[in-house]
C-alpha positions in Angstrom: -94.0 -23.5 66.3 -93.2 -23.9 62.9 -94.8 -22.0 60.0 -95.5 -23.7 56.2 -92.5 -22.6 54.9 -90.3 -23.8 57.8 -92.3 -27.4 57.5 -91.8 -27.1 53.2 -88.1 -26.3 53.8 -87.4 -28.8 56.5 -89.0 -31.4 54.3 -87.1 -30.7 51.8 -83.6 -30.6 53.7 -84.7 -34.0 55.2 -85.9 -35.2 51.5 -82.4 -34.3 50.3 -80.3 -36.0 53.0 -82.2 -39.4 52.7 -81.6 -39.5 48.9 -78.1 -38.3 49.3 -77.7 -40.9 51.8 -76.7 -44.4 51.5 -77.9 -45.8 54.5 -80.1 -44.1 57.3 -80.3 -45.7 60.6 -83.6 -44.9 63.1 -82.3 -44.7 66.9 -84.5 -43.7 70.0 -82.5 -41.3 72.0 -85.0 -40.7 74.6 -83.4 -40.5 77.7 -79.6 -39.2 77.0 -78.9 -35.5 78.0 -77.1 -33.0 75.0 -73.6 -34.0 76.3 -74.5 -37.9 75.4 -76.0 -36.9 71.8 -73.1 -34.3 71.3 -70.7 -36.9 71.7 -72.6 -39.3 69.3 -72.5 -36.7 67.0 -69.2 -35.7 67.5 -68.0 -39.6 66.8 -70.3 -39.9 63.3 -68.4 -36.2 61.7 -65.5 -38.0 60.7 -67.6 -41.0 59.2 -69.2 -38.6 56.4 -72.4 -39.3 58.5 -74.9 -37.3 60.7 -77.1 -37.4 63.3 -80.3 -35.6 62.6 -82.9 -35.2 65.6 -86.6 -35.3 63.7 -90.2 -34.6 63.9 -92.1 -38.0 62.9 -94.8 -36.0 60.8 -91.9 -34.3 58.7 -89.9 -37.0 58.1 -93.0 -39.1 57.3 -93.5 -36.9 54.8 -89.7 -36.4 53.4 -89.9 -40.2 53.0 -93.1 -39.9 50.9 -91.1 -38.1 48.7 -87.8 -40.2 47.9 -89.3 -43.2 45.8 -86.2 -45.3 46.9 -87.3 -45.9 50.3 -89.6 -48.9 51.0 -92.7 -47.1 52.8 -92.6 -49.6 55.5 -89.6 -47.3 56.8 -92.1 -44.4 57.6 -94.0 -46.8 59.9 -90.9 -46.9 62.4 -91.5 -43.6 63.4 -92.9 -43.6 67.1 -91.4 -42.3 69.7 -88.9 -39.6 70.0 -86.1 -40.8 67.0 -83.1 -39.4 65.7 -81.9 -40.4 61.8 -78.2 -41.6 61.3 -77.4 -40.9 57.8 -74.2 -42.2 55.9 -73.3 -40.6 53.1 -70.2 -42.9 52.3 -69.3 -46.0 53.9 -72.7 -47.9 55.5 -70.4 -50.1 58.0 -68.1 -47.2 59.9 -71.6 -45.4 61.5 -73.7 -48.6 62.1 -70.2 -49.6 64.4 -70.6 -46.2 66.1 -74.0 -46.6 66.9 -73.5 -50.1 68.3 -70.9 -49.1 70.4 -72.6 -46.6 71.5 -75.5 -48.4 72.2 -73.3 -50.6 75.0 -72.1 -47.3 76.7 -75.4 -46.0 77.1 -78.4 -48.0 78.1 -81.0 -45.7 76.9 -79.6 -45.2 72.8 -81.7 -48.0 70.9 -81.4 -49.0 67.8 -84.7 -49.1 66.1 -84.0 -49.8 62.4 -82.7 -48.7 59.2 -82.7 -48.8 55.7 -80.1 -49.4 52.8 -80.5 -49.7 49.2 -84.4 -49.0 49.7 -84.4 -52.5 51.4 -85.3 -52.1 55.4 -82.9 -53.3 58.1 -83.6 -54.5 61.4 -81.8 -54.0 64.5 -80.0 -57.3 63.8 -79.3 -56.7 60.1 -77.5 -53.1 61.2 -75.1 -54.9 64.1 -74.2 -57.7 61.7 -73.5 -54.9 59.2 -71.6 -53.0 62.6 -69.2 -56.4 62.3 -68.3 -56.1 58.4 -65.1 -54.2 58.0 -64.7 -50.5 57.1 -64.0 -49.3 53.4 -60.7 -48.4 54.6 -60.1 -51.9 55.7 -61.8 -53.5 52.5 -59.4 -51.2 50.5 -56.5 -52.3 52.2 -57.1 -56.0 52.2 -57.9 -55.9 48.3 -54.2 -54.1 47.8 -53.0 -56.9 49.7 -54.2 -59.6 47.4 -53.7 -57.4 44.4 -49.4 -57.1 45.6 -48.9 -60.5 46.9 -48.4 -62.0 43.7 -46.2 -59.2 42.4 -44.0 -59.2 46.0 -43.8 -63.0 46.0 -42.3 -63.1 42.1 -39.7 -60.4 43.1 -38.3 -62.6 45.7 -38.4 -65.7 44.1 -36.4 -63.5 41.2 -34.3 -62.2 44.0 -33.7 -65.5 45.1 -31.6 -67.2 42.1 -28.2 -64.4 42.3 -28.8 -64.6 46.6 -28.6 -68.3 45.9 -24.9 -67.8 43.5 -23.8 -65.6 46.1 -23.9 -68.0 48.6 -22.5 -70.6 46.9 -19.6 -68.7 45.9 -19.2 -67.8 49.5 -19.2 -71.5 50.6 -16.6 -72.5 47.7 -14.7 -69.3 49.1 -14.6 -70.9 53.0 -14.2 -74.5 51.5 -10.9 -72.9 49.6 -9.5 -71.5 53.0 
């Protein structure tokens, strides 16, 4: 059992990660054994997210207390539920999830939220679909260089072209 102060400091801890968090995903991991939640957490680390087992009460209340979450949130919890947090990019844990969620049968996505707005199970896999930040980052320096890359060889292309006709009036002359 839990005394007042272990409740008012695990509110608070729980308080701190939703407002730290951009998005916060509610799964029902009732039925996987520690090796199955060890690997999920294992998999979010590297994401900058976590997965936080939680008592409904307590995290009713930490949600009380972060005025950016929609209230509605609060009413998903029922059951035995675990919180996905992600600190940085939304996309990379809610792909985790849903793969995980075709591995193991008994993992269920229940719902989220993300900007204080709530998600439902469809929102976060349609959100699993949407490319990474990496990926976004990488595709904007693409379209940021091609115009650059494709100047330099049309530049490139006016002494190749001299050079070839020299070598062609070279051959004609032999």
């Amino acid at each position: 059992m839990m005394n007042r102060a272990q409740k008012a400091e695990a509110i608070s801890n729980l308080s701190e990660k939703f407002t730290r968090a951009k998005a916060a995903y509610l799964v029902d991991y009732k039925g996987l054994n520690v090796e199955q939640v060890t690997n999920i957490r294992k998999a979010l680390s590297p994401l900058d997210s976590e997965m936080k087992v939680v008592r409904n009460t307590l995290a009713k209340l930490a949600i009380k207390s972060v005025e950016s979450i929609d209230d509605t949130f609060s009413d998903s919890f029922i059951g035995a539920n675990a919180v996905v947090f992600a600190y940085e990019d939304v996309s990379s844990p809610a792909k985790a999830i849903s793969e995980f969620t075709k591995t193991m049968e008994e993992l269920e996505i229940k719902t989220g939220v993300m900007g204080g707005k709530i998600l439902d199970e469809v929102k976060i896999k349609y959100l699993a679909t949407l490319p990474g930040k990496d990926e976004l980052r990488a595709q904007l320096l693409g379209t940021l260089a091609a115009p650059m890359t494709k100047m330099v060889r049309t530049m490139n292309e006016v002494p190749t072209g001299f050079a070839r006709l020299l070598n062609a009036l070279k051959d004609s002359k032999e």
